[in-house]
C-alpha positions as CSV (number, residue, x, y, z in Angstrom):
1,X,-60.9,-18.6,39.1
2,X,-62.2,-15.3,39.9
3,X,-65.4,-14.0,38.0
4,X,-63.6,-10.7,37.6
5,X,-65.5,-10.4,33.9
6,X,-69.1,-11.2,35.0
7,X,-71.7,-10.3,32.7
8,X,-69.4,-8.7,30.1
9,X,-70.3,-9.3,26.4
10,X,-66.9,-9.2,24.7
11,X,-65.9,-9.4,20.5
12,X,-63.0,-11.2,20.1
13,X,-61.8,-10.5,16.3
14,X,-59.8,-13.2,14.6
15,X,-60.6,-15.9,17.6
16,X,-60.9,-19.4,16.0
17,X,-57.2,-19.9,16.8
18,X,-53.8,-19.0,18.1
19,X,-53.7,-16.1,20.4
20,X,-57.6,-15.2,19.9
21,X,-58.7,-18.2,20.6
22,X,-56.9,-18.4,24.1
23,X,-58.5,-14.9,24.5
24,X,-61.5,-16.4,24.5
25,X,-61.0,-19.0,26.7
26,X,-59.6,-16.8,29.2
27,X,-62.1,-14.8,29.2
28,X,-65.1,-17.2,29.4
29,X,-63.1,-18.5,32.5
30,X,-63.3,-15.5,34.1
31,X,-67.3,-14.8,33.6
32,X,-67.5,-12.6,30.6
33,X,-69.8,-14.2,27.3
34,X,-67.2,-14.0,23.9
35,X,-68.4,-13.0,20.5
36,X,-66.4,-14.9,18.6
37,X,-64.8,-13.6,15.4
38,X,-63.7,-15.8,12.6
39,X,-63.1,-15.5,8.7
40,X,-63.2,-18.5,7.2
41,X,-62.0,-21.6,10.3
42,X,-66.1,-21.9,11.3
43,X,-65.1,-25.4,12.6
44,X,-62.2,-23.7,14.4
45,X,-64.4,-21.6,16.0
46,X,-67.2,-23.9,16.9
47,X,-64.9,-26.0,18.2
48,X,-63.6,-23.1,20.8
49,X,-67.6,-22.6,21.0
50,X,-67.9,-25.9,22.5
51,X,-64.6,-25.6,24.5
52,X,-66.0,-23.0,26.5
53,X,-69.5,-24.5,27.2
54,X,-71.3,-22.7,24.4
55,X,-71.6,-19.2,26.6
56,X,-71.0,-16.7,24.0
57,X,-71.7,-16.3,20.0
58,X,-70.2,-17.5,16.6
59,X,-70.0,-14.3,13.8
60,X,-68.8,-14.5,10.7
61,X,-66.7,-11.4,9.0
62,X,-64.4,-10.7,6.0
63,X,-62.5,-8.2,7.7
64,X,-60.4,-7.4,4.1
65,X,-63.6,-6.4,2.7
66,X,-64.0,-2.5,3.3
67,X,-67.2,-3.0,4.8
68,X,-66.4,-6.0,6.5
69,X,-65.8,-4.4,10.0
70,X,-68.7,-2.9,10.0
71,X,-70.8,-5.6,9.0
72,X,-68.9,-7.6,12.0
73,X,-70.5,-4.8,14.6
74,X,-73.9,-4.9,13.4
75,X,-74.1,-9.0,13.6
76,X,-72.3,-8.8,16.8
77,X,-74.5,-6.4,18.1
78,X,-77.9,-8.4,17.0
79,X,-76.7,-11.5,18.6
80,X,-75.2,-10.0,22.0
81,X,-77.2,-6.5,22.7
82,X,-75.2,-4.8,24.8
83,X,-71.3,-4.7,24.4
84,X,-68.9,-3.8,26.8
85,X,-65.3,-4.6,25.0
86,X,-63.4,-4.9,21.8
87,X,-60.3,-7.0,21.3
88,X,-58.7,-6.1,18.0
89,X,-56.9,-9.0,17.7
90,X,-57.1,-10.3,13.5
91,X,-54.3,-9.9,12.0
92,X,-51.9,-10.9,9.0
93,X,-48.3,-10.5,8.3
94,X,-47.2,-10.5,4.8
95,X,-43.8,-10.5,3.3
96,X,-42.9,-8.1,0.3
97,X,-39.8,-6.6,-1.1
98,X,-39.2,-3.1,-2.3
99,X,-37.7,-5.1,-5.8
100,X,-41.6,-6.1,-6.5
101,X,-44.0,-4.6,-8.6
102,X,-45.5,-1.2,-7.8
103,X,-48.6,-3.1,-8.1
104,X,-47.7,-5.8,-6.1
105,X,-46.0,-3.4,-3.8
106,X,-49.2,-1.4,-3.6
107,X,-51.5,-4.3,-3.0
108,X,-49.6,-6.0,0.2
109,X,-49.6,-3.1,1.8
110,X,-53.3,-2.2,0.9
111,X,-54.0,-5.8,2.2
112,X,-52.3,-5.4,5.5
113,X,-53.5,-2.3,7.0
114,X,-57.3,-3.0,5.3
115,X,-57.1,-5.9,8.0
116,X,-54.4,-4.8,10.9
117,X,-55.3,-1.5,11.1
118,X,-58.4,-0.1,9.0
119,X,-60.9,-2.7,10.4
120,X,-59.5,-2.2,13.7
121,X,-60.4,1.4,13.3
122,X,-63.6,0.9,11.6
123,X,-64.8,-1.5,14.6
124,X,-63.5,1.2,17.4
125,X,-65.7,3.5,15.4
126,X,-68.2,1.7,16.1
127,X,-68.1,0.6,19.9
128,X,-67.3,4.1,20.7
129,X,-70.6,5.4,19.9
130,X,-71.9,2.0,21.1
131,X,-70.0,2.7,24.1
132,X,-71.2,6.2,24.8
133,X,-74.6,5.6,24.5
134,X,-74.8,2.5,26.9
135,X,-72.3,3.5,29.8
136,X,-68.8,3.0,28.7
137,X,-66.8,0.1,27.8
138,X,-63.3,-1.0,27.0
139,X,-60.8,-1.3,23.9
140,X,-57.5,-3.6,23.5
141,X,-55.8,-3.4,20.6
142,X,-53.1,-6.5,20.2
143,X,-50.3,-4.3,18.1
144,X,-46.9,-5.6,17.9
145,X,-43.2,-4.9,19.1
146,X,-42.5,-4.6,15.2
147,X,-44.7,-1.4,15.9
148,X,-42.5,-0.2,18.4
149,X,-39.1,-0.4,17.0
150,X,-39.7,-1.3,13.7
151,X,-39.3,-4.6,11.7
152,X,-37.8,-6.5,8.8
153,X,-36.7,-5.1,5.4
154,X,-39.8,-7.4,3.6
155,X,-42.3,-7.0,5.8
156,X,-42.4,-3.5,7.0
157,X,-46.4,-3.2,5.6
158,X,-46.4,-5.1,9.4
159,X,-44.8,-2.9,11.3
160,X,-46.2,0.1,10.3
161,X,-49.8,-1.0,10.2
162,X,-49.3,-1.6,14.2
163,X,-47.3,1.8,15.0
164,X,-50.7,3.0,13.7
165,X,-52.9,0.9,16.2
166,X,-50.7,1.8,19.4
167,X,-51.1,5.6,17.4
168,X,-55.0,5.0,16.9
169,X,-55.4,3.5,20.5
170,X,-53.7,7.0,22.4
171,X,-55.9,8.9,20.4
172,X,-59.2,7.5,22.0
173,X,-57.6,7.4,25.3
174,X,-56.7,10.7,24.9
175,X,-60.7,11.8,23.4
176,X,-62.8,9.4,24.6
177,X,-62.4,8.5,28.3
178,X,-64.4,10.7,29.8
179,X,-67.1,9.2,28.1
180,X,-66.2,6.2,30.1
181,X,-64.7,4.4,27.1
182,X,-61.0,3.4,27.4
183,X,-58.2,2.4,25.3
184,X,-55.3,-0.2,25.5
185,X,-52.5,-1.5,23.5
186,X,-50.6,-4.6,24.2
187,X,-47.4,-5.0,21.9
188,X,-45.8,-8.7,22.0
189,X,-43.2,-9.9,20.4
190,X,-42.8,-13.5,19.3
191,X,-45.6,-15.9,20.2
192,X,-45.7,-19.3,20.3
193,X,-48.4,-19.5,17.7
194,X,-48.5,-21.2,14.1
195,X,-46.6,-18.6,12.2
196,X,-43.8,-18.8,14.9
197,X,-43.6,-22.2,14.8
198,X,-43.0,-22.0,10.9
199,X,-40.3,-19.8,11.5
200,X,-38.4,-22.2,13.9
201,X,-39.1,-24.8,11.3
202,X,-37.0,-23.0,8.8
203,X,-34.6,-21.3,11.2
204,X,-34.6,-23.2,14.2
205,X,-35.2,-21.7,17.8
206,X,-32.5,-20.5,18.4
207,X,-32.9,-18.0,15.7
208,X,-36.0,-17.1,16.6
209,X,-35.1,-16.3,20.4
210,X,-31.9,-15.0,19.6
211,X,-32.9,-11.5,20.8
212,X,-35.4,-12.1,23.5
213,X,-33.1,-11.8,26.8
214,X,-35.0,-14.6,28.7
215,X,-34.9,-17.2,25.8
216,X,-38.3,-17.7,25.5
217,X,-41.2,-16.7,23.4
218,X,-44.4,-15.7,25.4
219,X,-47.5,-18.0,25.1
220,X,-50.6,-17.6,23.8
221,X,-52.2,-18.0,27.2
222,X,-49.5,-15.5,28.9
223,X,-51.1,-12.5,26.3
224,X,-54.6,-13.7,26.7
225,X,-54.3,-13.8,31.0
226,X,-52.9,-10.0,30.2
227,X,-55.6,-8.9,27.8
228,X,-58.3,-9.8,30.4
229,X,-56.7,-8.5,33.4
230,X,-56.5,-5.4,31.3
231,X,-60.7,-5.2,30.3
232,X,-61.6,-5.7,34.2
233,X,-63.6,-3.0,35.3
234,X,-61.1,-1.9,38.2
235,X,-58.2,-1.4,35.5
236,X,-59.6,1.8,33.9
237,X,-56.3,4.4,34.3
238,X,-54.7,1.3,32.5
239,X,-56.1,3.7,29.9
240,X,-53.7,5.2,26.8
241,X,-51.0,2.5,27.9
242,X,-48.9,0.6,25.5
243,X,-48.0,-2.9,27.2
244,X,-45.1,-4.9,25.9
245,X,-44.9,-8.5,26.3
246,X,-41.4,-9.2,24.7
247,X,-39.3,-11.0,26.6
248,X,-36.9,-7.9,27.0
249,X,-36.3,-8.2,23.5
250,X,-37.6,-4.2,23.1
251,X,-37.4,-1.8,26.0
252,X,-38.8,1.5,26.2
């Protein structure tokens, strides 16, 4: 495996499983030291610790608490120095319907952009100026094809919390890369993670790749081999793209 990521000291939010965790592992395979981000899964996460030889760090982070985010950099920072990428990657998917409370209503979608999007946007706050002071350094936000063409009537809070990440992403691009720090989105669609494989349980495959052209969801490892092709230092005018990984199921 090439070292392409050498010496780079990348966070990794929402990593103790599922598509975060085979971030990590990708990207320890190819030289760079993970921070690893987890809620609550600390065995989750050790375990991916040890999975990986023990080169990189275990932080802990409530990324629905408002300050959570930025608690997250200044561990992350205190146990690896200096940073040279992001992955955005925590994220939830709630279902609510517009027949529900206005409290209700108001708290899901308060819930799902505090974590999908605001923490996201609190932690590029924070490697930006990290970033600029220390050389440049590289952002990937995982949105979602349900940010690109929209998504389901009871769990639109989703969908719109990730059109603001692919929105949030441009905008750095756009201000911030000739400070050396750059900016990338990477939209899948279905995933063969847990929550998919609770959807087939209930609906079956066939329901769930009824609208991918090549009948197949992407794996966790195919997003992960993308995310750290996308933070090697060669890729820079990568910067201000959207990538999709859908199967065909959205095109542009």
């Amino acid at each position: 495996m090439s070292q392409s990521l050498d010496g780079q000291s990348i966070l990794v939010t929402g990593a103790s499983g599922g598509i975060g965790a085979a971030i990590v592992e990708r990207l320890a395979s190819e030289g760079a030291r993970p921070i690893i981000h987890y809620g609550r899964d600390r065995d989750g996460a050790e375990a991916l610790l040890s999975r990986i030889g023990g080169h990189g760090f275990i932080v802990q982070a409530d990324l629905s608490a408002p300050e959570g985010a930025f608690q997250l950099w200044q561990k992350t920072v205190d146990a690896a120095g200096r940073m040279h990428g992001v992955v955005n990657n925590a994220g939830i998917r709630t279902e609510i319907s517009i027949e529900a409370s206005p409290d209700d209503w108001k708290a899901a979608w308060q819930k799902e952009f505090q974590i999908n999007f605001f923490a996201a946007a609190d932690l590029c706050k924070e490697a930006i100026r990290h970033f600029k002071a220390h050389g440049g350094g590289r952002i990937v936000n995982m949105a979602s094809r349900a940010g690109q063409r929209g998504y389901a009537a009871d769990a639109m809070p989703y969908g719109a919390s990730k059109a603001a990440l692919v929105n949030l992403t441009k905008s750095i691009a756009r201000s911030f890369g000739a400070d050396g720090v750059t900016a990338v989105a990477i939209a899948p669609g279905w995933v063969r993670t847990d929550m998919a494989e609770e959807f087939i349980a209930t609906h079956g495959k066939a329901a769930a790749v009824a609208d991918i052209p090549i009948g197949e969801m992407a794996s966790p490892e195919e997003v992960a081999e993308l995310v750290a092709f996308v933070l090697r230092p060669s890729q820079a005018s990568l910067n201000g793209a959207t990538l999709d990984v859908n199967g065909g199921s959205y095109i542009r």
